[in-house]
C-alpha positions as CSV (number, residue, x, y, z in Angstrom):
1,X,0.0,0.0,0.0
2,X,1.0,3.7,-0.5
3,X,0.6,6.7,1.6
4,X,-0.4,10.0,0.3
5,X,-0.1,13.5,2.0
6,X,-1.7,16.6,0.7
7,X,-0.2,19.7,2.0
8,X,-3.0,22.0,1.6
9,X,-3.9,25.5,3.0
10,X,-7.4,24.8,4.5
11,X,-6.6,20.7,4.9
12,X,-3.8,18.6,5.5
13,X,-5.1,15.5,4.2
14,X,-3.9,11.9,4.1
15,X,-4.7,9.0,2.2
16,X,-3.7,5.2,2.1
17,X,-3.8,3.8,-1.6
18,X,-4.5,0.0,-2.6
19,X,-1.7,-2.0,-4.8
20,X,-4.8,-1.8,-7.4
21,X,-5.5,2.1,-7.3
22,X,-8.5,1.5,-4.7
23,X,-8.6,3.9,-2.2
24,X,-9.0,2.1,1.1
25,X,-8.8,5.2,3.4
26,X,-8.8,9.4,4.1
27,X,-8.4,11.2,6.6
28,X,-7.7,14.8,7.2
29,X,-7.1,18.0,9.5
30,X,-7.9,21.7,9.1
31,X,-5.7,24.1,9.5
32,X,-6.1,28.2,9.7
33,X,-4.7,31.2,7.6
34,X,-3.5,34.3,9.7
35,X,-3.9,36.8,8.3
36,X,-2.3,39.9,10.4
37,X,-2.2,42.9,8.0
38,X,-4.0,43.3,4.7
39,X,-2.7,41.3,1.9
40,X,-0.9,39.1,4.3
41,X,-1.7,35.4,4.5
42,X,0.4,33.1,6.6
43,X,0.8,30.0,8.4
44,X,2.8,28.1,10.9
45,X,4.9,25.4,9.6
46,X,5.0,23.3,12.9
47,X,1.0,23.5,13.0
48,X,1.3,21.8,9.4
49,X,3.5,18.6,11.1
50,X,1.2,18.9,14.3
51,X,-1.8,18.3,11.7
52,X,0.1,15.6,9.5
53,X,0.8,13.4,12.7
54,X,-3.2,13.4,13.6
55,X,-4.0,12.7,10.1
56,X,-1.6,10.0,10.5
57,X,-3.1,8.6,13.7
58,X,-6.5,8.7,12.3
59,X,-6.0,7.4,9.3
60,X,-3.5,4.7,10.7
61,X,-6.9,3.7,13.1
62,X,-9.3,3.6,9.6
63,X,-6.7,1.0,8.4
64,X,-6.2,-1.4,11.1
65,X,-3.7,-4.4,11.0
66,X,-2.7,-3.7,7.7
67,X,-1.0,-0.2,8.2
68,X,2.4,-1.3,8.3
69,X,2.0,-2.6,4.5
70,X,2.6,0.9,3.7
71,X,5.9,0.7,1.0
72,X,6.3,4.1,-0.2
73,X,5.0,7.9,1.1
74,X,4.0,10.7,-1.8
75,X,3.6,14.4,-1.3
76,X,1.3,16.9,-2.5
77,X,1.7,20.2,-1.5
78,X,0.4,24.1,-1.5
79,X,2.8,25.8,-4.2
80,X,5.2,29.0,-3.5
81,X,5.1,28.9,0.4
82,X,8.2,30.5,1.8
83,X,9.5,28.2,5.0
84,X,12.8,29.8,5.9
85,X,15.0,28.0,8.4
86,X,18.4,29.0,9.9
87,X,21.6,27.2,9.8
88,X,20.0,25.0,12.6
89,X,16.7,24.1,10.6
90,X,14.7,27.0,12.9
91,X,12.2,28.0,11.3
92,X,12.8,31.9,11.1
93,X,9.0,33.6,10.5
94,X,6.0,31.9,9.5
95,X,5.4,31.1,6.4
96,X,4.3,33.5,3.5
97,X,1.4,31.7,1.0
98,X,0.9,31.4,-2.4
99,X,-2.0,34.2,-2.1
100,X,0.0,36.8,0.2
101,X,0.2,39.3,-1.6
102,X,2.4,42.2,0.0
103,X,5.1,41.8,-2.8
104,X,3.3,43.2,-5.2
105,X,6.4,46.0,-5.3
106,X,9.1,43.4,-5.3
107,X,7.8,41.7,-8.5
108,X,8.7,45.0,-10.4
109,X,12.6,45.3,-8.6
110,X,12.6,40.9,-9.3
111,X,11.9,42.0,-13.5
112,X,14.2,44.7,-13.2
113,X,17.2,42.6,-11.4
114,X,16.7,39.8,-13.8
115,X,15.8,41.0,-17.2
116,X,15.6,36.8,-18.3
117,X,13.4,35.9,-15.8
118,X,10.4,35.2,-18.4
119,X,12.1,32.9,-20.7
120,X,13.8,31.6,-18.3
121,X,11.1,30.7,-15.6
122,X,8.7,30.8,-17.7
123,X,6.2,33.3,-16.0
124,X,5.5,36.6,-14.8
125,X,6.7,38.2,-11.6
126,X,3.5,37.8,-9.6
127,X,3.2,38.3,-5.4
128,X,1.8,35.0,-4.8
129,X,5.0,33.5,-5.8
130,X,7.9,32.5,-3.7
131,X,11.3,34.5,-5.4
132,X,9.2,38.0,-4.7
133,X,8.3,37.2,-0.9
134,X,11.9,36.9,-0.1
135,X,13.0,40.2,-1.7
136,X,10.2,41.4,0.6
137,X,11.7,40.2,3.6
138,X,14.9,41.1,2.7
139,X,13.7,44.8,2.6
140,X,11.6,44.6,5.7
141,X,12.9,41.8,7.5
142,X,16.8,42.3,7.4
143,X,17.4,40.5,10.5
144,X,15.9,37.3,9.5
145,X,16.9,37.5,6.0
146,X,20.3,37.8,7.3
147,X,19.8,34.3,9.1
148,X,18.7,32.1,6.4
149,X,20.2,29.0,5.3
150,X,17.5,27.2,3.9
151,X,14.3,28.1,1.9
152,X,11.8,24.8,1.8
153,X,8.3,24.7,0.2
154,X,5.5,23.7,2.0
155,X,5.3,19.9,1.2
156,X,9.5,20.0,1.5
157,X,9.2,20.9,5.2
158,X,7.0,18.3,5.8
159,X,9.6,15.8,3.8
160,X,12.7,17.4,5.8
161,X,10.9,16.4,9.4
162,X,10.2,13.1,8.0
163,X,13.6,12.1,6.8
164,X,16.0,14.7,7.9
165,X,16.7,15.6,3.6
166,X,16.3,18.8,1.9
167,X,14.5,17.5,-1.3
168,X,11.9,19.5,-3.7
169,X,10.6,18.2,-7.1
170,X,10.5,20.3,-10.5
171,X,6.6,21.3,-10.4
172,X,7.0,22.5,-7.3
173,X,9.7,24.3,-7.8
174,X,8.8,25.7,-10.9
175,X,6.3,27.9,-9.0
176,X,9.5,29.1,-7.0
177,X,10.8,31.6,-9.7
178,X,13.9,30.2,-9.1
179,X,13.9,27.2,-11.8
180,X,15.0,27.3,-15.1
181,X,11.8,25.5,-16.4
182,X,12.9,24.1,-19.6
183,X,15.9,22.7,-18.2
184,X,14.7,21.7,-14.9
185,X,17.2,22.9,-12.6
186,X,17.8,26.1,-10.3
187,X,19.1,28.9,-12.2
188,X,22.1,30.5,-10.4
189,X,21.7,33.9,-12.2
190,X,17.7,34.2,-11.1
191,X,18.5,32.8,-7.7
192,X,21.4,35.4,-7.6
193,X,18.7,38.3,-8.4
194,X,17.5,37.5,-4.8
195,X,20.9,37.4,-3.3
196,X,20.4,33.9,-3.0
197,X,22.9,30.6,-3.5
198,X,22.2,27.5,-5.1
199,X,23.5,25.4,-1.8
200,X,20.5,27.5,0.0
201,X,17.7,25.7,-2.0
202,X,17.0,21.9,-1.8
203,X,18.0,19.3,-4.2
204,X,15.8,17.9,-6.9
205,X,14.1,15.2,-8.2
206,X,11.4,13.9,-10.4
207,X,8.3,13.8,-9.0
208,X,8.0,10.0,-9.6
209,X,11.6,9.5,-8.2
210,X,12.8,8.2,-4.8
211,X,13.7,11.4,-2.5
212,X,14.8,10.1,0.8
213,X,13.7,7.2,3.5
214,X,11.3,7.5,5.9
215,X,13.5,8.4,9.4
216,X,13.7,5.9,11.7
217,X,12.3,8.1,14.7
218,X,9.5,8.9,12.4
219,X,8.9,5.3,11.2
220,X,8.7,4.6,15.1
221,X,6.2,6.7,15.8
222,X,4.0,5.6,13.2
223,X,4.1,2.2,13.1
224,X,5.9,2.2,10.0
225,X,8.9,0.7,8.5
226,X,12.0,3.1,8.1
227,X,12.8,1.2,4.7
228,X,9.4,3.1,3.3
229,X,10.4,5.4,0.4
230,X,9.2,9.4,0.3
231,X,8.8,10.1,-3.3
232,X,9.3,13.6,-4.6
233,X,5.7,14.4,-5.1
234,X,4.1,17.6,-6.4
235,X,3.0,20.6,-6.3
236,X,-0.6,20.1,-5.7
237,X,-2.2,20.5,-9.2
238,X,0.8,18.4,-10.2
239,X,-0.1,15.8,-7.8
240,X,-3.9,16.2,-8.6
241,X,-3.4,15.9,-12.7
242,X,-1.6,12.4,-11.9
243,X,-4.6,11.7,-9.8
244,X,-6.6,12.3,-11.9
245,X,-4.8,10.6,-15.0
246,X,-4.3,13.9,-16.7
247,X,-0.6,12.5,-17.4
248,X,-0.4,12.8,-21.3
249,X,-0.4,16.3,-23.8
250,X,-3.8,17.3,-24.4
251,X,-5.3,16.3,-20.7
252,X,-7.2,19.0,-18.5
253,X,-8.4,19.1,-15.5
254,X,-10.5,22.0,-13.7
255,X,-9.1,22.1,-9.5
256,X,-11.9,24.1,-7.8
257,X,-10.5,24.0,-4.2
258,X,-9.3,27.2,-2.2
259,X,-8.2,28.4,-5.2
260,X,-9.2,27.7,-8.5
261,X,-7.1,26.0,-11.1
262,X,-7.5,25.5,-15.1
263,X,-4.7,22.6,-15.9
264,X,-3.4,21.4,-19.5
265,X,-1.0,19.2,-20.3
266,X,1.8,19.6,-22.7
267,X,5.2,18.0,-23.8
268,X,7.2,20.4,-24.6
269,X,7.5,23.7,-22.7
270,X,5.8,26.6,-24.2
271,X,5.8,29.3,-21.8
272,X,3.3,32.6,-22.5
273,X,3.3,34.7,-19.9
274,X,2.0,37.9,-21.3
275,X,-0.9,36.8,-20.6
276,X,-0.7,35.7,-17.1
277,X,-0.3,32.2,-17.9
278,X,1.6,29.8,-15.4
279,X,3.9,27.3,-17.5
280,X,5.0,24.8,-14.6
281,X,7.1,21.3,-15.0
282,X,4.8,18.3,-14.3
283,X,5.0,15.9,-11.6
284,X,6.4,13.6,-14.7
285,X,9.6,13.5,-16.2
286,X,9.5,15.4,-19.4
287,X,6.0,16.9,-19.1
288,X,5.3,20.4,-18.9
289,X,1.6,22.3,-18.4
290,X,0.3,25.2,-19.0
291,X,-2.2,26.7,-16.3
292,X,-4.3,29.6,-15.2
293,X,-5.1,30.4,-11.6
294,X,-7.5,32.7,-9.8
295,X,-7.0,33.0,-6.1
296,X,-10.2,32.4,-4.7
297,X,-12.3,30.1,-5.5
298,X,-14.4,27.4,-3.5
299,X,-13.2,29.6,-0.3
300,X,-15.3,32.4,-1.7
301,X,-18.4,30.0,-1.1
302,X,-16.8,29.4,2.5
303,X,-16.2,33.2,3.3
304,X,-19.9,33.7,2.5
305,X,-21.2,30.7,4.6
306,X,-19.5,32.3,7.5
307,X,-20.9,35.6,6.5
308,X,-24.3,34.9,6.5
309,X,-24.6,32.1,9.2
310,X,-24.9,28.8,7.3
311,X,-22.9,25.3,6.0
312,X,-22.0,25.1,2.6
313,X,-24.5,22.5,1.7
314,X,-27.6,24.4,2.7
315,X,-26.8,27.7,1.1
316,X,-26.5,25.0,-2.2
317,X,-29.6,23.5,-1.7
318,X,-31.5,27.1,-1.1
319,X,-29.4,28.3,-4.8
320,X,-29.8,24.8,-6.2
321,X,-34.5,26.1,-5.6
322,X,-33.3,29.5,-7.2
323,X,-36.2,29.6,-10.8
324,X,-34.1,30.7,-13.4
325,X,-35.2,34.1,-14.0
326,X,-34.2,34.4,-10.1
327,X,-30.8,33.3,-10.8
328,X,-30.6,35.4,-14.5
329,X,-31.3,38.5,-12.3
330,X,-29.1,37.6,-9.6
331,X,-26.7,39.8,-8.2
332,X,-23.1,39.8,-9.9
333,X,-20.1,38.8,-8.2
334,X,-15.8,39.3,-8.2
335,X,-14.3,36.6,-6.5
336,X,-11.4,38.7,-6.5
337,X,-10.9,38.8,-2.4
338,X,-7.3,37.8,-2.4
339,X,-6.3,39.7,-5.7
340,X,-6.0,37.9,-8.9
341,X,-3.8,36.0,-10.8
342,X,-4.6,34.9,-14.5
343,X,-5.3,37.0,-16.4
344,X,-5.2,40.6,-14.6
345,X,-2.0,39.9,-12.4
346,X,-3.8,42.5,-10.5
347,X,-2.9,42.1,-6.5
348,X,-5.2,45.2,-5.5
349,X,-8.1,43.5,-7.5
350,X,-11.0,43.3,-4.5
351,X,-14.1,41.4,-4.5
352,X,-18.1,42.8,-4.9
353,X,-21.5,42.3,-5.3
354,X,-23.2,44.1,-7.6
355,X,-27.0,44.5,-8.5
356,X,-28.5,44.2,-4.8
357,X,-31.5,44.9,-3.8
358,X,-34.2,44.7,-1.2
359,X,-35.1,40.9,-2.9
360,X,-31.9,39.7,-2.6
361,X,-31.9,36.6,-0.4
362,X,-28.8,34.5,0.7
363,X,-29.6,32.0,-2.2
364,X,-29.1,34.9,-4.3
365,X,-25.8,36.1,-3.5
366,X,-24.7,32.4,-3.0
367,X,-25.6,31.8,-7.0
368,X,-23.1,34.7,-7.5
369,X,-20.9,33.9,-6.0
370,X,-20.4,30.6,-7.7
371,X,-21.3,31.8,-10.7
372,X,-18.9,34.5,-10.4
373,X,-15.8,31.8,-10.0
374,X,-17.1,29.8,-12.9
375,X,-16.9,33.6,-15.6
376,X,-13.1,33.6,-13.4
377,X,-12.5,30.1,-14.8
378,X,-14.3,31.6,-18.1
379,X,-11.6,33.7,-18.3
380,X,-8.7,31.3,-17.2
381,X,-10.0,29.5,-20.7
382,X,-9.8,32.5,-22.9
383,X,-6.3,33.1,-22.4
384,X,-5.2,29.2,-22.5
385,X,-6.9,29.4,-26.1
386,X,-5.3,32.4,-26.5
387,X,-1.9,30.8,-25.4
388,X,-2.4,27.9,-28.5
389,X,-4.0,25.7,-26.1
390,X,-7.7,24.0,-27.0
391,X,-9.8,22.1,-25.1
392,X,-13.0,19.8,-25.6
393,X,-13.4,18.6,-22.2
394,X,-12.2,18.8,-18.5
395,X,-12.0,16.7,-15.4
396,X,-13.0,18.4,-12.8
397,X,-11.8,17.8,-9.1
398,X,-11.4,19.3,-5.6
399,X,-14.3,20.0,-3.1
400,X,-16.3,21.9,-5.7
401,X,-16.3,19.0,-7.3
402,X,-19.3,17.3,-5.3
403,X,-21.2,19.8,-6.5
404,X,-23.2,18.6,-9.5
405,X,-25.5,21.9,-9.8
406,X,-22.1,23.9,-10.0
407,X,-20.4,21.4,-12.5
408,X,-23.6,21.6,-14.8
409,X,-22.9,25.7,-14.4
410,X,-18.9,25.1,-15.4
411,X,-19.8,22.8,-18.5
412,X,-22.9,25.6,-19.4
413,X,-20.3,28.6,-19.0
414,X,-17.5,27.4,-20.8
415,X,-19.1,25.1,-23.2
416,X,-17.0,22.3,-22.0
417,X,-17.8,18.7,-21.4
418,X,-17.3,18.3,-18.2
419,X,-16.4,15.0,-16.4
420,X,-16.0,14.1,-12.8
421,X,-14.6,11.1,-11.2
422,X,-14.6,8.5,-8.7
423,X,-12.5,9.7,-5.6
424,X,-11.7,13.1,-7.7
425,X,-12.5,15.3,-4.6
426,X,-9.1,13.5,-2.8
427,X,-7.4,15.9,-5.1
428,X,-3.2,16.2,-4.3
429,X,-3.7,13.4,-1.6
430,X,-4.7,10.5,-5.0
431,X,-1.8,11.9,-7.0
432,X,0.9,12.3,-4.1
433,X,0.2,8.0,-3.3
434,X,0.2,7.2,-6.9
435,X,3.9,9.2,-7.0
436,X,4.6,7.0,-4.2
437,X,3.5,4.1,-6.3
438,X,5.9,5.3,-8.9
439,X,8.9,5.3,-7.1
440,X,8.5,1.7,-6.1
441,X,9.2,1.3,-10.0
442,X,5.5,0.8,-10.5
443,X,4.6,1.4,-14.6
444,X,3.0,4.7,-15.3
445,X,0.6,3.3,-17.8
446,X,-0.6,1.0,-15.0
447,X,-1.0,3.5,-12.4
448,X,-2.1,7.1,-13.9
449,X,-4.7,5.7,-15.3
450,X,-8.3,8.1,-15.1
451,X,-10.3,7.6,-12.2
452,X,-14.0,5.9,-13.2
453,X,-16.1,8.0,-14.4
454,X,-19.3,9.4,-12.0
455,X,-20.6,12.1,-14.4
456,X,-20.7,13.9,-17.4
457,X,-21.7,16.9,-17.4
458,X,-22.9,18.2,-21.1
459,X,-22.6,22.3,-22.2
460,X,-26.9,23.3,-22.2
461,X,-27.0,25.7,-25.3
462,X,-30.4,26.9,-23.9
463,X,-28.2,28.5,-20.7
464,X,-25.3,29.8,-23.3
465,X,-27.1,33.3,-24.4
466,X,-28.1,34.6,-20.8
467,X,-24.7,33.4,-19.2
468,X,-22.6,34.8,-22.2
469,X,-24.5,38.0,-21.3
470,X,-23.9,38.3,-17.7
471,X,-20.3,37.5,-18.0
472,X,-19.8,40.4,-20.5
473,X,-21.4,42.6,-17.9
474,X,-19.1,40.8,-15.2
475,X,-15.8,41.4,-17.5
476,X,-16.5,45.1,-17.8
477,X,-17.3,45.9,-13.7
478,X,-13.6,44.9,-13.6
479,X,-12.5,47.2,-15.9
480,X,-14.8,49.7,-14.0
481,X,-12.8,48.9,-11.0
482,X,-9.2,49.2,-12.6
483,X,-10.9,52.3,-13.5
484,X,-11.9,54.1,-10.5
485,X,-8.6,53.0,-8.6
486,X,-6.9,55.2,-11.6
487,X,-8.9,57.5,-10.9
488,X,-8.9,57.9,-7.3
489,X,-5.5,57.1,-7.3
């Protein structure tokens, strides 16, 4: 059996994986965001490793006698966290996520100090990733900047308590700025634009490679042997594509989890990041993907649940009763509350509702909101076609995912087919065990297979005109926005 950890920024969730590809067990621990100043977002690394060694125990119990089958551990991790740790492995601050974004200033000195950095990493300068957040703390944080030995990734912490290595994986470290993407290795001259070393960053493998062993202190405490493998894993759309079986040029998948996620698959790298396009190394040895993100995305359903006082799966079943000329005149909604990434690169972007009135209900503002993710994911589409890339149909995955009413919306908006899966809402946590799988010396074409099939979902041309209509409307209160700031500013 194999053992998958997802690293994520709401979850850190654990999964044991069958010989076959069954799953025979998940469990999983929340974690929180601090957030202590505006456009901050932050956690601490030793609450991750407190939640991984619950998870463990729980899911350990769910398995019984056969826990100690476990041969090899995958990971799956939240992309462009900076952990920084001192020459002792102290961790220094806490660390700076993927959709922080304070650095929005630093991205701008980051282009100017390394005029390569788009062919070479393939991307733009964006705050939500990890080369501008330390340029950031250099220039506010001297002290602890001074200190640093080491700069890990999320999922790379959690592998360095476990085995005592300092091991990352090219996907994940292609979100780093750092990596020269085609070549898949550091590059010294963007790492030296940061006033950074090559010796300060971990070493690298394939995602489908052998990283380290399992310590034996670790293996102790968890009834495990200290023979088990940790494979290099993933960053955690990585992780999820080879969950999902998206493994070969010309596979998609739709992530709708804390952030949302439009994923394609390609094999050859073809970076385009004039339009806000992420071009990432896969999980898999010569692989590449091309992929557009929006920062909030199934968490905007969460932030209003907390808002107005109810779980997520009554305010769907009150949106879910909407008729549809309540939900055609429903108000309008930007998901934009952390910023956004593809395609406006726009960290001051904020979120609204607009078109409220005194007959607007919860149900109404939930529709929105979902609806307004799906037109972010609308747009997320645009530029991939604009980037060469053309789709037919999508997996779709993450906790959105057990959502058929908002798949039906996806597949209507984008005039996708849309497909979900058995077991797709395990997300990172599937992909990270079959990684693990892999570095057993398991064959790929046996184990990245595509999940059964629970649903397709078909594009409704009768819903096409109205939602084309509203997501016009929705693209230009954005550019009223950009607008007003210009103006006010």
């Amino acid at each position: 059996m194999y053992l998958g950890i997802d690293a994520g920024t709401s979850e850190i969730k654990t999964l044991v994986l069958e010989e076959d590809g069954t799953i025979v067990a998940i469990a999983g621990v929340t974690l929180t965001v601090q957030r202590p100043h505006p456009h901050w977002s932050e956690q601490d690394p030793e609450a991750w490793w407190q939640a991984l060694n619950q998870a463990v125990g729980q899911l350990r119990s769910k398995v019984g006698e056969r826990w100690s089958d476990i041969r090899a551990i995958g990971l799956s991790g939240q992309m462009h966290g900076a952990v920084l740790l001192d020459a002792r492995g102290e961790v220094l601050r806490p660390c700076i996520l993927w959709n922080d974004t304070r650095s929005a200033e630093q991205c701008v000195t980051l282009t100017r100090k390394a005029p390569q950095l788009h062919d070479v990493a393939g991307n733009l300068a964006m705050p939500g990733f990890t080369a501008p957040k330390l340029l950031w703390v250099a220039e506010h944080e001297p002290d602890i900047f001074s200190r640093i030995a080491h700069v890990l990734l999320p999922k790379d912490y959690l592998r360095w308590r476990m085995s005592g290595e300092m091991v990352g994986d090219m996907s994940d470290a292609a979100g780093t700025l750092w990596l020269d993407v085609a070549r898949r290795d550091w590059s010294d001259d963007l790492l030296a634009a940061c006033d950074l070393r090559r010796d300060m960053m971990p070493s690298l493998v394939e995602g489908s490679q052998a990283s380290a062993l399992l310590a034996p202190s670790i293996a102790a405490q968890w009834g495990l042997s200290d023979k088990v493998i940790i494979a290099g894993g993933g960053g955690d759309n990585a992780a999820s594509a080879v969950g999902i079986g998206a493994v070969n040029s010309g596979d998609a998948f739709i992530s709708l989890g804390t952030s949302g996620v439009l994923f394609a698959v390609n094999d050859s790298y073809r970076p385009n990041p004039q339009s806000a396009v992420h071009t990432f190394c896969h999980a898999l040895p010569n692989r590449w993907h091309q992929m557009s993100v929006m920062l909030t995305a199934a968490s905007a359903l969460r932030w209003l649940c907390q808002l107005v006082g109810c779980d997520e799966s009554t305010l769907m079943t009150e949106v879910e009763q909407l008729t549809a000329e309540q939900r055609d005149h429903a108000p309008l909604f930007l998901p934009y509350l952390s910023g956004e990434r593809t395609p406006h690169n726009d960290p001051w972007a904020e979120g609204a509702f607009t078109g409220l009135n005194h007959a607007t209900t919860r149900a109404h503002l939930g529709y929105a909101v979902i609806e307004g993710v799906t037109f972010g994911l609308a747009d997320g589409l645009r530029v991939l076609n604009d980037a060469g890339t053309t789709l037919t149909q999508c997996s779709l995955v993450g906790g959105g995912a057990r959502s058929p009413y908002w798949a039906q919306l996806i597949a209507d908006t984008l005039n996708l087919l849309i497909i979900t899966h058995e077991g797709g809402e395990a997300g990172g946590a599937l992909g990270a065990a079959r990684l693990a799988q892999l570095a057993t010396g398991a064959d790929e074409a046996l184990v990245c297979v595509k999940p059964a099939e629970r649903h397709r979902y078909l594009p409704d041309a009768g819903r096409r005109d109205v939602l084309q209509s509203r997501l016009q409307h929705w693209r230009l209160l954005y550019r009223q926005q950009v607008e007003a700031r210009r103006i006010l500013s």
